[in-house]
N, C-alpha and C positions, 0 to 999 in steps of 0.2 A: 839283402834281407837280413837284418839282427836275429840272432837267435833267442829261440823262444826259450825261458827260465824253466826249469821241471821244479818240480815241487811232488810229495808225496801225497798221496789222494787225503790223507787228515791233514793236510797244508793247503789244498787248494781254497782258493777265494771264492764266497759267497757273493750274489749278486746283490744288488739294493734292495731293500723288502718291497719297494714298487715294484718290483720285477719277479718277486715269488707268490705264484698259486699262494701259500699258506695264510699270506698280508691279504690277498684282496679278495678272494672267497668265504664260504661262512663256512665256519668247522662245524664238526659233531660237537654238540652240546656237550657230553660228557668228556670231551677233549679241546676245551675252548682257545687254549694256547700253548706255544709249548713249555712254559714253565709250568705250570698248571696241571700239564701230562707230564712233566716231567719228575714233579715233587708228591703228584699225590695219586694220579692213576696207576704209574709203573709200579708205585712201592705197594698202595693201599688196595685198589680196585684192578688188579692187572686183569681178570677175567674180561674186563668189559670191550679187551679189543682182541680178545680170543673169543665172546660169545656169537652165534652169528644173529644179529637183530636189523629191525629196522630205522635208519638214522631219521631224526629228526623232520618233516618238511622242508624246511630252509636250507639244510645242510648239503653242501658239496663233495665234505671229502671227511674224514676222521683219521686223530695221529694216531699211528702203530709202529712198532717195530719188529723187525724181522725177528722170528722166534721157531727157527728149524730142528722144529722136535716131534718126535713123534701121535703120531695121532691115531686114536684116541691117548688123550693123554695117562698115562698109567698111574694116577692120584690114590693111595688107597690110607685113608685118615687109620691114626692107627688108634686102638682100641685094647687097652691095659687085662682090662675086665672081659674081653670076649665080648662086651654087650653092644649091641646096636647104638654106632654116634648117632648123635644128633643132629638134625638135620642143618642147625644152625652152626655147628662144633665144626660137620662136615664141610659149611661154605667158608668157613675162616682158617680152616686146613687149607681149601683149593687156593685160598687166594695166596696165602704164606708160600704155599709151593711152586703157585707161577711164580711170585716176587724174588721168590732166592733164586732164579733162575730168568729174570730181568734182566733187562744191560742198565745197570743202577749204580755199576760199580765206576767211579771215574778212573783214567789213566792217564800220568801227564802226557801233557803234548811232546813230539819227539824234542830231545836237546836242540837240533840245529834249527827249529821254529817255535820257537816260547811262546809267539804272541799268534799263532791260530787261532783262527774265529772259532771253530768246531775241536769239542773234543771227543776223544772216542770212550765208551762206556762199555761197560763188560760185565757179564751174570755170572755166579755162581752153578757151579755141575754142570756148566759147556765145552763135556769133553771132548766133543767130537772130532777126531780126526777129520783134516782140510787137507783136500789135494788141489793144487792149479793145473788144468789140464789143458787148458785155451786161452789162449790172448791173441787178440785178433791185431795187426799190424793196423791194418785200414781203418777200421774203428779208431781207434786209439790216436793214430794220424789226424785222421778227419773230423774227431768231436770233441777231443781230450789231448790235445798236442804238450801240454802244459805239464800233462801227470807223469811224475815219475816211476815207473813199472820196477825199476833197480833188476836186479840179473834174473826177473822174470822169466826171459826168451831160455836162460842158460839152462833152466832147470827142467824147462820144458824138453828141449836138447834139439837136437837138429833135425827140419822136419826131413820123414824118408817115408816112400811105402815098400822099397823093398830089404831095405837094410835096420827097421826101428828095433831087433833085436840087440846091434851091433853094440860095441861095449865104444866104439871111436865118439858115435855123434849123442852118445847116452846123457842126458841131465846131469850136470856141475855147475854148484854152486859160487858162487863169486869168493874171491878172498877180502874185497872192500866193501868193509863192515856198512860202508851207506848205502850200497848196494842191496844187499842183505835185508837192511833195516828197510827199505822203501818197496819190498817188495812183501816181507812179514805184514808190514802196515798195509799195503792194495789186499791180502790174500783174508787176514783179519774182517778190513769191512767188508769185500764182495761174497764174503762167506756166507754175511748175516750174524755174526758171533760179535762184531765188536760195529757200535754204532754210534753214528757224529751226531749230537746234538750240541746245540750250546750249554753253556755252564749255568744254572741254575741261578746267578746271581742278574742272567742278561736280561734287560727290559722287557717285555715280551711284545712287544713293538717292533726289535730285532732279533727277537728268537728265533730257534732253525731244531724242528724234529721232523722224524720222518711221516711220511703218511701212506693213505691209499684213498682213490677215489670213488665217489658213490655214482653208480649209473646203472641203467635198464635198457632192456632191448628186447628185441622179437627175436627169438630162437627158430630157425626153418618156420620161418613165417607166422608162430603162434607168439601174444605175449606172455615175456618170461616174469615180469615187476623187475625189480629192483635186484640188481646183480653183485655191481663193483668190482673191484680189485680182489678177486679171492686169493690171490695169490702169489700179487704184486704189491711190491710197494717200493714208493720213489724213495730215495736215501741222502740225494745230493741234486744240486742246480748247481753249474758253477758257468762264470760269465764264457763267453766263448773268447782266443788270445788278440782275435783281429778284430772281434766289435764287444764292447762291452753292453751293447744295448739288446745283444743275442746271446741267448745261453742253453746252454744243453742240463738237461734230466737224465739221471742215472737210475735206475731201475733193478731191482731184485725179483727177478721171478722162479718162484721155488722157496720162499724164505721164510715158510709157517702163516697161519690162521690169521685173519683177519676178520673184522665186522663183517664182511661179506664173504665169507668162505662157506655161507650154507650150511652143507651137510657132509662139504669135502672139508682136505689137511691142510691144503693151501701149499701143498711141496708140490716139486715135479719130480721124474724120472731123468738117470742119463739120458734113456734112449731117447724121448723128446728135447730134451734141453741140445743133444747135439744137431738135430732134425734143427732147430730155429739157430743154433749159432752159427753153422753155417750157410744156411739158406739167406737169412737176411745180408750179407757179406755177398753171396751170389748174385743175389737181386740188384746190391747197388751198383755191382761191377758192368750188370747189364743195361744199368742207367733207369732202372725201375725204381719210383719213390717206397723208399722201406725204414723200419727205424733200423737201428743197428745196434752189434755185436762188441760188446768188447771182454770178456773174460767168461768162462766157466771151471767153477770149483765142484769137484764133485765131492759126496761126503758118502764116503763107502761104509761104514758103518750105520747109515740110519736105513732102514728099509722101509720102501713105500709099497704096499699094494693096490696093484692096478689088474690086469687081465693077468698081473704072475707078480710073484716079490721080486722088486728092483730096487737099485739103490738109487736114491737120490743125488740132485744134483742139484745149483743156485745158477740161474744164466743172468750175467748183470746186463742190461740192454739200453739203449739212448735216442732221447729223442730231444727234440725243441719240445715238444707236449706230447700227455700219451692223452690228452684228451676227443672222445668217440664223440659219433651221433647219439651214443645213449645218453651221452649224459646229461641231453638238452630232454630226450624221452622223459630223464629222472624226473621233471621237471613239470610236464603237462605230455601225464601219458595216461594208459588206462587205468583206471582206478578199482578199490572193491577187490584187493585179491590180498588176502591174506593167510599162510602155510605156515609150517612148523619152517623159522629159518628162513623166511622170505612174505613177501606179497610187494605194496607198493602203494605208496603215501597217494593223497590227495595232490592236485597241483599246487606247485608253489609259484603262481607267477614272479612275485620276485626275486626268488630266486633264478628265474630265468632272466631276471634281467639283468640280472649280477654275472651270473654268467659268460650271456652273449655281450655283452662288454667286454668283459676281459676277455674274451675269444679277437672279438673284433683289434680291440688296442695291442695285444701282445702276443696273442700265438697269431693270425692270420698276416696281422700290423695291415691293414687297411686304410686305403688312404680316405676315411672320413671326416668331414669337419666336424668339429665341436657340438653337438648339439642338431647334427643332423641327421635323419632316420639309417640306419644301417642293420636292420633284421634281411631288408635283400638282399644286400648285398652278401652279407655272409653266406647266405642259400647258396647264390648264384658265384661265391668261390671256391664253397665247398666242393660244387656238382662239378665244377672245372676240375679241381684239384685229383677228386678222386675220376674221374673221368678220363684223365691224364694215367693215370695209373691202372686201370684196367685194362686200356687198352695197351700199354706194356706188357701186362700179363697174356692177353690176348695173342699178341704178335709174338712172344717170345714161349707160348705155351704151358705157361704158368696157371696151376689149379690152388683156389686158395682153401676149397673145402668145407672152411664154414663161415661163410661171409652174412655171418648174423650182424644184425645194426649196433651191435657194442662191439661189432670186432670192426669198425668201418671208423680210421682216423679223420677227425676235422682237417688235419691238414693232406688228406689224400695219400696216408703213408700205407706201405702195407704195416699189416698188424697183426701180432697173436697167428705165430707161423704153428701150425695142429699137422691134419692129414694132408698137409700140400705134397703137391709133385709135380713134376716136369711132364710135358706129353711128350711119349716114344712115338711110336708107330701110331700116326695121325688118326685121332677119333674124335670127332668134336660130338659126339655125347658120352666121353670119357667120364665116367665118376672117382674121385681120388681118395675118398671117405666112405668107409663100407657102413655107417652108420646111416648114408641119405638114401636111403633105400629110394626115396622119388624120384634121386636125381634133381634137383632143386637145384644142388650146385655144381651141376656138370658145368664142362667148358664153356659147349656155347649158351649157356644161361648165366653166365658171368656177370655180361656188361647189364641185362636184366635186374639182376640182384642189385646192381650199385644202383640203380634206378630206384628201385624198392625202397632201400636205404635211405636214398635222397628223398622221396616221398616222407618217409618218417621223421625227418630232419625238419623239413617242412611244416608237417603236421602239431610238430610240438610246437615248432614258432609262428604259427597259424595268427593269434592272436593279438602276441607284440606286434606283426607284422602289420595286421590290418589296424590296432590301433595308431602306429606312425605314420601309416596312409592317412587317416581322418584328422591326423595333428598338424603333421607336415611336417613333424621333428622328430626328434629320439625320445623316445617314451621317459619318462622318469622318477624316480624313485617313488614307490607305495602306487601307482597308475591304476593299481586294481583292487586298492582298497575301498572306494565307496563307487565302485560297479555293479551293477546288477547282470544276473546268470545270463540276463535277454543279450544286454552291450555285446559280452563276451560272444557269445554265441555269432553276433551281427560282424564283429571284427575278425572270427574265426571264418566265417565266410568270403570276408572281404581278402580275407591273406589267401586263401585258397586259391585265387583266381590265379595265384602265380605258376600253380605246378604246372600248364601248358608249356611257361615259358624256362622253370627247370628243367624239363625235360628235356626240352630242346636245345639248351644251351650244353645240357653232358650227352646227348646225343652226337651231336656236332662236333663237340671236342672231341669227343674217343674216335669219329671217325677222321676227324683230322691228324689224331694224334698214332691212329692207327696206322692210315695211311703213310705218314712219312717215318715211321718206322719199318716197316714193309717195304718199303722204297732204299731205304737207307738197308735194307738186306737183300736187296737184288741189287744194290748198287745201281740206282736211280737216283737222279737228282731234280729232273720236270716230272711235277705234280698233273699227273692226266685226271678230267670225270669220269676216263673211261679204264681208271688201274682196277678199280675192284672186279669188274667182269671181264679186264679180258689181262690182267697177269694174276692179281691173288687168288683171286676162288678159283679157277681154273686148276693152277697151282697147286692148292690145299685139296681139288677132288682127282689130281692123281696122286697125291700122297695118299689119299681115305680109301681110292679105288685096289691101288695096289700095293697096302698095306706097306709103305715106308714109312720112315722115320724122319719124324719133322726136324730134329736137327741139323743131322748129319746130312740130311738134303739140301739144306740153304747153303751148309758149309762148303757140299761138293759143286753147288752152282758156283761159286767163287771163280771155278779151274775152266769153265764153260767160257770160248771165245766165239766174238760177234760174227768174225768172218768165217765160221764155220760152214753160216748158211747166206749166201749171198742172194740175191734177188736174180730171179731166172731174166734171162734176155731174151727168150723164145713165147715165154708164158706172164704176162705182168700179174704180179698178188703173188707168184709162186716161188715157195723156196727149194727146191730141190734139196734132199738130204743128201750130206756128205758123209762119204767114209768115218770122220774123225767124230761124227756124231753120233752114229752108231753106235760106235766105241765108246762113246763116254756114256751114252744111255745103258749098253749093257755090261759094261764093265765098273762103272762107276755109280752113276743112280740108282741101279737096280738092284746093287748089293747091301742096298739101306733096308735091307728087309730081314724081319727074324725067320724066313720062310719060301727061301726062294723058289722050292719045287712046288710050289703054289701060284708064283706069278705066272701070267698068260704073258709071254715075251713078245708077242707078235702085235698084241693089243695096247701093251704095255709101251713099246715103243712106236706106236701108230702115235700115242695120246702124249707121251714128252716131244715126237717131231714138229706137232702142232704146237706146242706150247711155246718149243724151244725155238721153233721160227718167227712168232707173237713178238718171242724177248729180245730175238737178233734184229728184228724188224726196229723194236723199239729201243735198242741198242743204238743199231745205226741212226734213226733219227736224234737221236742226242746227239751224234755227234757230230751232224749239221746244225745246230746250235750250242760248239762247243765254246767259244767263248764267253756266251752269256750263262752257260751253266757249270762251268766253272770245270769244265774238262780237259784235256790235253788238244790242240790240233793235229797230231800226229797218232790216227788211230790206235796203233799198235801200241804207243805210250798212253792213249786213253784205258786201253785194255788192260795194261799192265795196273793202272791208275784205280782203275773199277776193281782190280783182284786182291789189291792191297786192302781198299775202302768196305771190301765185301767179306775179305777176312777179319779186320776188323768190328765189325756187327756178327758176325755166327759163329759164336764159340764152337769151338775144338770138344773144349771140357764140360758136362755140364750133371752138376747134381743128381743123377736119377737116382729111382730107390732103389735098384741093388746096390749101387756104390754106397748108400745112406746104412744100406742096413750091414753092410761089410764093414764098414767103418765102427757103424756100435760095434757090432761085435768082439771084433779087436780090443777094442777100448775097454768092454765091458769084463774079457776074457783078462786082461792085462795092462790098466792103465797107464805105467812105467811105457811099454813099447806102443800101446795103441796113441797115444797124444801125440808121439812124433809121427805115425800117419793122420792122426786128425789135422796136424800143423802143415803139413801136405797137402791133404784136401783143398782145407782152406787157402793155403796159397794156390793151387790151382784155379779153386771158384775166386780166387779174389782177380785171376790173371785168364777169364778162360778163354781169349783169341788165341793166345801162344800157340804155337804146335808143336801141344805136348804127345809125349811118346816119338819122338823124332815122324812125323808125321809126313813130312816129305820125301820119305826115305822109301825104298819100295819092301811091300810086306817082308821079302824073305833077306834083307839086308841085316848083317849083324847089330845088335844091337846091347849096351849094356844094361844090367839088370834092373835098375832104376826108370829107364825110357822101356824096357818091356812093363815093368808095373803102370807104367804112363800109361803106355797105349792099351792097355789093357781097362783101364779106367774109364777111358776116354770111349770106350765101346758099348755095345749095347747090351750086354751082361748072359746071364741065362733064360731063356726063352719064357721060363714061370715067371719073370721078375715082371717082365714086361706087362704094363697095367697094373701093378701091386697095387694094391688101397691097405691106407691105414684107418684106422680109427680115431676119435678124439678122445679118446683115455692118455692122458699127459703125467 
């Protein structure tokens, strides 16, 4: 395999303007292209992409640029005389003072690439102090192989969680000035302080600024209108190195005000920016659909108020699309709601149809012909996609907390990481967010909520859908321009007849997808009708009965062997328990609890003999069909086979919230030594089968300081921690 070329993030290649959101969607009117925003909003009108208003009908998305400054903004017109400005004196102050603090200023492109498409811009009085504190390997690997980070990692220093004081693994700068330069240039854009547009003299046919997108959605089940990007915005698309016809979205979230920032700043906080940079890095190692991580800068001098003053922080994040099911809401949703800073346009069908086009051709890539109807189909991959992905969450005990329908990606990714968390000690009506006081999104109402979702996805496309039914084709441009309220109405009936058939089709999938997940962590490989009542739930109601710990349970069945309980020759159906099982239900399972003088031992091991004989039972029948199932013929090598395949699916290591909030902490108290335990962390969730903390070893074996901080991680923390709920204050 040739090696891939690096290049610094203001060198990487743009894709074809067929292939950028900005070409085939309709901007904000007061942002029509980017030359246009780039010559006359940033300089003359900059307020208008810090006010928070409502865009246009037609409109998809509006350009802004990140602008990480504090809010409310501290503008005060000055006044010679003492006397009261004018109100009109006062709006051409505001505007002059966002403008001199625009990225308006250009910067050549670096020496060693003169001919970059994108150049970077910079504002006057952005003085803020930039720290890199995270860069994610795997990210970076997986969506951006091309960009050059230069001595990035060096400065970061060597991750440790028991040595980050140590002056050996401490952040050092490189001596090779390209080095240097390629990582100034990453630390500049992901800041938010310096930002790639093109040159003002470029066609605006192939111009490139940044934006954010406009969408709506239902907040814990009520409508919210018109939401958007409060505090995101994309920055870059760049082709992907092995298909040009695929390209990743690079993301700022935390980066200042936008058209849809309401009534908020549009910043975040460390403490949540590290909650989402390493959770989504967790999730993909788990093989859960997530966007991803690739850098966080934190900016210690600007303070954010949230439930306390914290400092801010910019988490850069990527995806193929960050576009929701809200954003088809934006489109044909409720209407009649208009607040200070919000409500929600009338529908725009064509704008949905603009849309769900480009959903279909380029984020889904659907294989439709030309001119043929595709509103079902997109429903119906939506509900798979995200179907697929709950139930990930599901099996692996992931809480996502606020699974509102603008937080629900079209491509079924997870999204907008808030109060999530891991389940400890098994509850499946765990709430992770002390804000849902209903409990709406506890665990087991998860796959519910994506149902919800999916309904709402539906409901907008209601319309298109049934008018393609009545055509036989793709609807097409202006379709509901000389329609009357009644059509509409006849067509939205007619599309509705589908949600029996969404339901079932993300029904079916999460339980399929459920199921061989769950399987793939018992180390199963034949799909039974009969796994969900007589291994999973079985399973899951003695972890809920006796208060263990859903992971390190799955981890310690790993060590569980089939011949422990053999088939009685006296008694047929009966297992007789052996010695060795005992021993592992009370020495081994039973210590998965924060509580042990609480377990009923006697009852406790009545309910794992049965279960554990269920598994041996179903053990050995695999492996009279081991060659068809792709086993070992030689049981003991089957066993060995299964402990390998069964450590590989149940992390060792895994994100809870004390280790989340230990982590801030650190970080927060000392970023210099906290970043090399963040880069720790993160390499742990990026690797969490390992067995870390020397894991094999038996508790009271020596150990050095670094595999004590391991195992220490790797445990179930302080007994308050267990269940911690956060909030959505970000």
């Amino acid at each position: 395999m040739s090696k891939v070329a690096k290049l610094p993030i203001s060198a990487l290649p743009l894709p074809s303007p067929s292939r950028l959101l900005i070409h085939n969607l309709t901007p904000d009117t007061w942002t029509p292209n980017p030359k246009t925003f780039r010559t006359n909003v940033l300089t003359t009108n900059p307020s208008i992409q810090r006010r928070a208003r409502l865009l246009s009908p037609p409109c998809h998305f509006s350009h802004v640029t990140p602008f990480p400054t504090p809010f409310p903004y501290d503008i005060e017109p000055p006044s010679p005389t003492g006397d009261k400005v004018k109100d009109a004196d006062k709006g051409a102050y505001v505007e002059k003072w966002l403008a001199e603090r625009e990225a308006v200023n250009p910067r050549p492109p670096l020496s060693r690439f003169p001919n970059s498409q994108l150049h970077k811009y910079f504002g006057e009085h952005r003085d803020q102090p930039t720290e890199l504190i995270g860069l994610s390997e795997t990210g970076l690997r997986d969506c951006v192989p091309k960009l050059d980070v230069g001595d990035s990692f060096a400065i970061i220093g060597a991750p440790s969680l028991s040595d980050s004081l140590g002056d050996d693994g401490g952040g050092q700068p490189s001596v090779v000035q390209e080095a240097v330069e390629a990582r100034e240039d990453l630390i500049g854009v992901l800041s938010g302080n310096g930002v790639l547009m093109s040159l003002p003299e470029t066609e605006p046919k192939d111009a490139f600024a940044p934006w954010s997108l406009r969408y709506s959605g239902h907040q814990f089940g009520s409508w919210a209108g018109q939401l958007g990007d409060g505090r995101a915005i994309s920055i870059l698309v760049t082709p992907r190195h092995d298909n040009p016809d695929e390209t990743m979205e690079l993301q700022l979230k935390g980066s200042g005000r936008t058209p849809f920032s309401r009534s908020a700043d549009g910043l975040a906080v460390l403490r949540s920016s590290i909650r989402e940079y390493l959770c989504s890095e967790a999730m993909q190692a788990l093989g859960i659909p997530t966007t991803r991580s690739l850098a966080l800068i934190h900016l210690p001098n600007l303070q954010v108020a949230r439930e306390r003053l914290e400092s801010a922080s910019i988490l850069t994040r990527m995806a193929p699309s960050f576009i929701r099911i809200g954003n088809f809401e934006a489109f044909n949703g409720p209407t009649n709601m208009f607040f200070f800073g919000g409500g929600q346009q009338d529908p725009d069908y064509e704008g949905l149809r603009i849309l769900g086009e480009w959903v279909v051709r380029h984020v889904l890539k659907l294989p439709v012909e030309e001119g043929k109807p595709w509103g079902e189909q997109l429903v119906y991959d939506v509900a798979r996609r995200n179907a697929e992905m709950v139930a990930g969450w599901q099996a692996y005990g992931f809480m996502h907390g606020v699974i509102n329908t603008d937080n629900i990606s079209i491509l079924g990714l997870t999204i907008d990481y808030g109060p999530y968390a891991f389940m400890d000690v098994f509850d499946p009506n765990h709430i992770c967010n002390h804000t849902d006081e209903s409990g709406r999104y506890s665990y087991k109402y998860q796959p519910n909520m994506i149902i919800y979702a999916l309904r709402a996805l539906l409901n907008a496309l209601v319309p298109l859908i049934g008018a393609e039914k009545e055509f036989g084709s793709a609807i097409e441009q202006g379709w509901t321009s000389e329609v009357s309220k009644e059509k509409i109405a006849e067509w939205t009936k007619s599309g509705l007849e589908l949600k029996d058939e969404v339901e079932r089709i993300a029904q079916q999938t999460a339980a399929d997808e459920y199921g061989r997940i769950m399987r793939k962590r018992l180390g199963l490989h034949r799909a039974d009708t009969t796994d969900e009542s007589t291994m999973f739930r079985p399973l899951l109601n003695i972890m809920e009965d006796h208060a263990l710990d859903f992971h390190s349970t799955f981890r310690t069945l790993s060590s569980f062997r089939g011949q422990w309980l053999s088939p009685s020759t006296t008694a047929p159906g009966v297992y007789p328990c052996h010695e060795s099982v005992d021993k592992f239900v009370t020495e081994r399972l039973l210590t998965a609890t924060p509580d042990p003088s609480k377990t009923n031992i006697d009852q406790a091991k009545g309910d794992w003999r049965n279960w554990l004989a269920a598994y041996a039972k179903r053990i050995q029948s695999e492996h009279a069909d081991a060659e068809s199932l792709g086993w070992d013929s030689d049981f003991q090598k089957m066993e060995d086979q299964r402990e390998k395949e069964m450590r590989a699916s149940n992390p060792r290591f895994v994100l809870r919230q004390w280790v989340l909030e230990d982590v801030i902490k650190k970080v927060e108290r000392d970023s210099d030594s906290g970043k090399r335990v963040l880069a720790k962390v993160m390499h742990m969730a990026c690797n969490p089968f390992e067995p870390w903390g020397a894991e094999d070893e038996p508790a009271d074996s020596p150990l050095d300081e670094e595999e004590k901080a391991e195992r220490e991680y790797c445990g179930l923390g302080e007994k308050k921690m267990l269940g911690f709920q956060c909030s959505c204050s970000s």
